[in-house]
C-alpha positions, 0 to 999 in steps of 0.5 A: 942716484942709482945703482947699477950692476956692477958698481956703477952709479946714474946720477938723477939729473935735475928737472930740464925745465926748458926742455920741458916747456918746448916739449909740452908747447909741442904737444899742446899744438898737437904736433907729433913730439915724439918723432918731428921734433929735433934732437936738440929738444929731445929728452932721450937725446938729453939723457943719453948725453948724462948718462952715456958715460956711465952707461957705455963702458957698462955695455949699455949702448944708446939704441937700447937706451932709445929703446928703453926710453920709448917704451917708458913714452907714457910717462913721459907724457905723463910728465909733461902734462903734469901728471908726473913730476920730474923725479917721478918720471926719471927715476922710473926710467933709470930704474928700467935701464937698471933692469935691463942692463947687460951685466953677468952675475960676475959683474962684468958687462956683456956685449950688447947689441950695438957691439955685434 
């Protein structure tokens, strides 16, 4: 788990062996996995929808968790290859969108981009 500015909490969600399995067979048969894949085998897709309760009412919208999720690409790569396990690999993205969540020092969540 981790915390969040603010009192809010991202549960680690277990490894998504199935989605890892067509991800990595994606990218194995050398198609693009990071565009031409549909959103049902994506992981930002599938992370978004476990962490978007939380991350929504924290002013954390889903084109800053996409965007957060596609520059953390390499680990994601790393994962699928094997060269990162599962906790390894999400943790480090829940620690990113820690880092950049849109929290004052009060507490109180800001606007975010998608809001504007």
């Amino acid at each position: 788990m981790i915390e969040l500015a603010g009192g809010a909490r991202l549960v680690l969600p277990e490894e998504p062996v199935e989605l890892k399995v067509g991800l990595r067979e994606a990218l194995l048969e050398g198609q693009d996995w990071r565009e031409g894949l549909s959103d049902d085998i994506c992981i930002g897709v599938w992370l978004w929808g476990q962490w978007q309760p939380t991350l929504e009412p924290a002013g954390f919208g889903r084109d800053e968790f996409v965007d957060v999720v596609t520059e953390y690409r390499r680990e994601l790569w790393l994962w699928l290859v094997g060269d990162r396990v599962w906790a390894q690999y999400v943790s480090g993205l829940a620690g990113r969108v820690a880092r950049r969540m849109p929290v004052l020092a009060t507490g109180e969540p800001t606007q975010n981009a998608s809001d504007r």
